[in-house]
N, C-alpha and C positions, 0 to 999 in steps of 0.2 A: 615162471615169467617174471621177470624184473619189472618194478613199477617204475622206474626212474632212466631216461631214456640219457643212455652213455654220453649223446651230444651236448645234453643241458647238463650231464652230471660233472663238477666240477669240485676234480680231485682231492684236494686237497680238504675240504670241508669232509669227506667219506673216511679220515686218517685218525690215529688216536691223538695227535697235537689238536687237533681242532673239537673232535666230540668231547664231550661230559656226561658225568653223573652214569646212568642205566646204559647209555648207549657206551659211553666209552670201555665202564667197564666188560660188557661185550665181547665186543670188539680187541680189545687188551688180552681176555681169557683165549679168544681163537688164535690169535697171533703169537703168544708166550713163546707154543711148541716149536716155531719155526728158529729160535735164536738160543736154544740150547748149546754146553760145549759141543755137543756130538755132529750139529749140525755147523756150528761154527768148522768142525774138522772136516766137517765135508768139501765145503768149499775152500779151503784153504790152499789144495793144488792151484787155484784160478788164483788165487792171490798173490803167489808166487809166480806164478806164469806168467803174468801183468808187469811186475816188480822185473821183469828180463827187458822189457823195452827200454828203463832206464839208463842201463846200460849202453847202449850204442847210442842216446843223445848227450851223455857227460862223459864218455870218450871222446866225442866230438871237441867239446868243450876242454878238455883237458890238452887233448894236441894244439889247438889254435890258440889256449891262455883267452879263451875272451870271456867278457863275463856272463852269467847264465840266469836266466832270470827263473829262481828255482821257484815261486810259485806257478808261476805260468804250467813249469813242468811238473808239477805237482800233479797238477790240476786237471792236467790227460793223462795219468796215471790213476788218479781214483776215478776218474770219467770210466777208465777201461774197466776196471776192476766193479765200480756199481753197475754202470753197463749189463758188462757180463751177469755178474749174481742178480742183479734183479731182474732183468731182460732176458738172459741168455744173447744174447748179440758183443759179437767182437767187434768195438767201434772202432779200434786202430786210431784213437785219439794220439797216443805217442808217435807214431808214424805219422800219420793227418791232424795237425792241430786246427784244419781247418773241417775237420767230420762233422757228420750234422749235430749225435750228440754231442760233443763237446759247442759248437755254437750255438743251443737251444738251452745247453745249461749253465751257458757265458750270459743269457740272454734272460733267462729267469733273475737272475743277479744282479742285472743291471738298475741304478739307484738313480731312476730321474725323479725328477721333483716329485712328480704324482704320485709315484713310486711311496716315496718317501711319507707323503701327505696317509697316502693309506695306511701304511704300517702301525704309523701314530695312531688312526683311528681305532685300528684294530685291537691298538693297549687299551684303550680306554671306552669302547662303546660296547655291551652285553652281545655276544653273539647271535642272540636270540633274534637283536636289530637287527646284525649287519643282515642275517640270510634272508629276514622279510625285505632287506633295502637293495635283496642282490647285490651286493658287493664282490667285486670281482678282482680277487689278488692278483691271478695267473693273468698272463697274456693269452687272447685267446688261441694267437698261431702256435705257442709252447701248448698249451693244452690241448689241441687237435695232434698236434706230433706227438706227443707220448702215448695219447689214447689209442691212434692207431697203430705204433708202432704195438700197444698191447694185446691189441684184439689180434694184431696178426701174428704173433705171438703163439697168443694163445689157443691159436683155430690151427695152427700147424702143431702143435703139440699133440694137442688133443684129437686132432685127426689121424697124426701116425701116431702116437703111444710115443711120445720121444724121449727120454732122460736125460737129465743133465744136471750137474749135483752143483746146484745153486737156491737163490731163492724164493726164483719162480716156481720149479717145480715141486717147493712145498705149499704154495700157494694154490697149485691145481691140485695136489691133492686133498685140501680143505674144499676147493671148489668141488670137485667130484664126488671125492669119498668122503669127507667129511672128518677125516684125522689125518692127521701125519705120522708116516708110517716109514719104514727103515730099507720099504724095499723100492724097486725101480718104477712100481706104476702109479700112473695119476688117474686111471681109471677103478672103480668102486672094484671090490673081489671078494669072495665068500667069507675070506676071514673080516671082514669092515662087518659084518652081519651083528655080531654081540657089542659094538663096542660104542661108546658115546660120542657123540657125532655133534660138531658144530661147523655149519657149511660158509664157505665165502660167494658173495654173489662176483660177478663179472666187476661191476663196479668195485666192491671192496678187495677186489685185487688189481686195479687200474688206479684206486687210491693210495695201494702202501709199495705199488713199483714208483709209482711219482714221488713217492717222499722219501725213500729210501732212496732212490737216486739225488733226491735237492738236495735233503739235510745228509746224505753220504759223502759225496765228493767234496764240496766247497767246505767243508767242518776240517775234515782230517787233512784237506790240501791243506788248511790253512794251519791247521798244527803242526806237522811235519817242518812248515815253513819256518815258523817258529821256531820249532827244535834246532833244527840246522843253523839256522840264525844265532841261538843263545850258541850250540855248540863251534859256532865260526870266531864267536867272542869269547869266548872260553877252549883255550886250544888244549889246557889239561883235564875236560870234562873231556872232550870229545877223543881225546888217548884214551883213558881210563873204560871209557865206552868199547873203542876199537877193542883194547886187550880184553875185555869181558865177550863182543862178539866172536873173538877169534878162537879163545878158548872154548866156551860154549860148543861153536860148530863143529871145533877137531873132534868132540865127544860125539857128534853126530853124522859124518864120515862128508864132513865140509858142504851138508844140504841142509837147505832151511826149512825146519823141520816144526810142525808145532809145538811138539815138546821141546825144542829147542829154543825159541819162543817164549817158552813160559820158564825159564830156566835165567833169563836175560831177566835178570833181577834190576840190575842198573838201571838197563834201559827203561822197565818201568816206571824209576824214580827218574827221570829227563821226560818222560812224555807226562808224568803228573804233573812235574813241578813246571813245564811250559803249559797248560792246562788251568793249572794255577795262575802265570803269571800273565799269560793272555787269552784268557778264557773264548772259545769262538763267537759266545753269545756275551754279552759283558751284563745281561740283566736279563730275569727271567718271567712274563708275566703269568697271576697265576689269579684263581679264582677263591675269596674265602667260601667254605662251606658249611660252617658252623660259626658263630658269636664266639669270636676270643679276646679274651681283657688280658690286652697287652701288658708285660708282667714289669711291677715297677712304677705305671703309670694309671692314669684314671680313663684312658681310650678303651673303646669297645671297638674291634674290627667287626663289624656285622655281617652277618651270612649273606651272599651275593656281592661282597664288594671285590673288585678289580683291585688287584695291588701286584706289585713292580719285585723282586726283588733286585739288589743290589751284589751283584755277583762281583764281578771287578769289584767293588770299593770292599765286600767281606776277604776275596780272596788278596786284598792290599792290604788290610789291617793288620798294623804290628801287634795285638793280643793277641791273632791267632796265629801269625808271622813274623817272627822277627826278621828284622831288614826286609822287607817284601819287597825292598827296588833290586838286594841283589840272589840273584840266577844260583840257588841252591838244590840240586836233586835230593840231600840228604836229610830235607824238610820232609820227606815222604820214607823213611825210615822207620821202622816197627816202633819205638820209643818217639819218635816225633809226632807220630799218628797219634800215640796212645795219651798224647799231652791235650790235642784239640777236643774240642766239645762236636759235637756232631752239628751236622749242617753247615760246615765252614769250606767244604769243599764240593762247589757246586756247578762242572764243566757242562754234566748232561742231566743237572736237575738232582733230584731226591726223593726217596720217600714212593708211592705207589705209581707217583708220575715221571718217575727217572725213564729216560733216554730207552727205548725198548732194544736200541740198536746200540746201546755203549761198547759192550762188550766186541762188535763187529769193527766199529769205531776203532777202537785200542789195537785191535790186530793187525787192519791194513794200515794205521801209520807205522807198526812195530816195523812190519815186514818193509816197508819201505823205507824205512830208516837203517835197517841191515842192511839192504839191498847196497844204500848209497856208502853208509859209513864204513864197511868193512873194507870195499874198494876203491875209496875217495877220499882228501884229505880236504875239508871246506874251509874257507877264509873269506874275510871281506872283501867284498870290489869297491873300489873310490866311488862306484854310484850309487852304494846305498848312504843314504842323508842316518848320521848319526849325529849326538842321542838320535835314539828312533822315536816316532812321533807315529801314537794308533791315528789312520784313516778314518775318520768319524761318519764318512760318506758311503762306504760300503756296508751293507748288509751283514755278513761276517767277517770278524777284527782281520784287518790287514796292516799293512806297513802303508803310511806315504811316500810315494815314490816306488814302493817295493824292493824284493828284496835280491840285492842282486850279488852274485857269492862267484868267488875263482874256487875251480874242482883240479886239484890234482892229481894224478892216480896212482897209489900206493901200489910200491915195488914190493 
């Protein structure tokens, strides 16, 4: 029986970004198995399947010449794609930009004042505070819609025995069985008998669908955006790109393949080096856990203090960057790597608390960046405001004004 009743449980504090110390590490151990390559390849048919809807809203866009506001459509593209993997549910956000997931997760993002007021607190007050001060991040109408959307979920899964090679269903079998396991059920079975078992309550799987879906979609929409953007101002990156996609896929009988994927070496270096230049988080808050005498200086950072890192202004610095205003994929090249000191590249974090989900992260922008670049040729439209100027008002780095691109489709 769960002690902590689902109504008052409020997500996002049940998630590894938010626990520490005993609890986090935990929780970190139970969740590792579910974001292995093996299971990245599971779902990676859904990722591809998703990446098909793009296609009939920039043909649209392509026969009329009008411009396309390519975050917008970003942004019902990873809706579908976390949707699905975390939920199992087809939101049809590219068909319905008006679906419910996609408006609950336009709505979680929304930056009004209080919005904002809280966040600040959140850098700066011990957590320990805020939950005795109930602090309440979510809205509670987003956090009733996802919670139910999970319980019902999860009560038809488990009631038919359902499979679906996503991220739920390694979720229920943590819940259930108590390992994650390679074959279709989420129900416990004679082999689960010898083996080490760390189980997830209801709750801690209604915690890492919510966060997998927040920090999913709005992160890699907005990188993707990016990319497409550096690559719309760089017409000979984004060739150089095209002919590494097209060769690649002829090796793989013209489908987009995992292995195929990881073969796009280029494209690696275009999604680091936009990662790099506009990281979705621009600062990372983080907790000291030991006394360290900052090296150099006569400071002692002391054990329990709150400190900020500076992400945008390391990944701006010319010592570990030369020219870091201009759009270089090749700064992520085996010899350019090997020149930096570590910690200078910090999109999803570092160290024991990096990003659990980077790896999921890196795939579905890949795949949508294939999707779009092999059959689309992108450019500027006179309404994106250049230079561009980061939105300092949104949650995750966006453009002012946004970013609005002409697609044309290569013959």
């Amino acid at each position: 029986m769960e002690c902590t009743s689902t109504r008052k449980m409020i997500p996002l504090r049940g998630t590894c970004s938010f626990l520490e110390d005993e609890k986090w590490r935990r929780l970190r151990t139970k969740l590792t198995p579910t974001f292995t390559s093996g299971k990245l390849k599971m779902m990676f048919e859904t990722l591809v399947a998703c990446s098909d809807g793009l296609k009939d809203i920039l043909d649209d866009h392509s026969t009329f010449q009008d411009a396309v506001d390519i975050k917008d459509v970003l942004s019902r593209y990873t809706t579908d794609i976390v949707g699905s993997c975390a939920f199992g549910i087809d939101c049809n956000s590219l068909k319905n930009p008006n679906s419910e997931f996609r408006q609950f997760g336009k709505k979680f993002f929304e930056q009004s004042f209080t919005s904002r007021i809280k966040r600040i607190i959140t850098m700066i007050v011990p957590r320990s505070i805020l939950i005795k001060a109930g602090l309440k991040l979510t809205d509670p109408e987003v956090q009733s819609f996802f919670m139910d959307v999970v319980r019902k979920t999860v009560d038809h899964r488990e009631n038919n025995n359902v499979f679906r090679k996503d991220f739920m269903h390694l979720l229920l079998q943590l819940k259930n069985r108590g390992v994650v396991a390679e074959d279709e059920n989420i129900l416990e079975s004679d082999e689960d008998k010898d083996k080490a078992k760390t189980f997830l309550t209801f709750n801690e799987i209604a915690a890492q669908c919510f966060v997998f879906f927040i920090a999913g979609f709005e992160t890699s929409a907005s990188t993707m955006t990016f990319a497409l953007l550096e690559l719309a101002m760089n017409q000979d990156i984004q060739k150089k790109l095209r002919e590494e996609i097209t060769t690649v896929l002829i090796k793989h009988n013209d489908q987009i393949t995992y292995d195929a994927i990881m073969e796009m070496v280029y494209l690696d270096k275009i999604i680091c080096e936009t990662l790099r230049a506009h990281p979705p988080f621009p600062g990372l808050p983080r907790v000291c856990n030991k006394d360290y005498p900052v090296p150099g200086t006569n400071v002692v950072i002391e054990s329990g203090t709150r400190v900020h890192i500076p992400v945008y202004g390391i990944h701006t610095d010319p010592d570990y960057y030369p020219k870091p205003e201009v759009f270089d994929p090749e700064g992520f090249n085996e010899e350019n790597k090997s020149k930096r000191p570590g910690f200078t590249f910090l999109p999803f974090g570092e160290g024991p608390r990096l990003c659990i989900g980077a790896r999921f992260a890196m795939m579905q922008s890949k795949v949508g960046l294939v999707a779009i670049v092999r059959h689309y040729t992108v450019t500027l439209n006179k309404k994106t405001i250049t230079p561009i100027k980061h939105d300092i008002k949104t949650f995750v780095m966006g453009v002012k004004g946004g970013v609005w691109l002409n697609v044309s489709r290569n013959i």
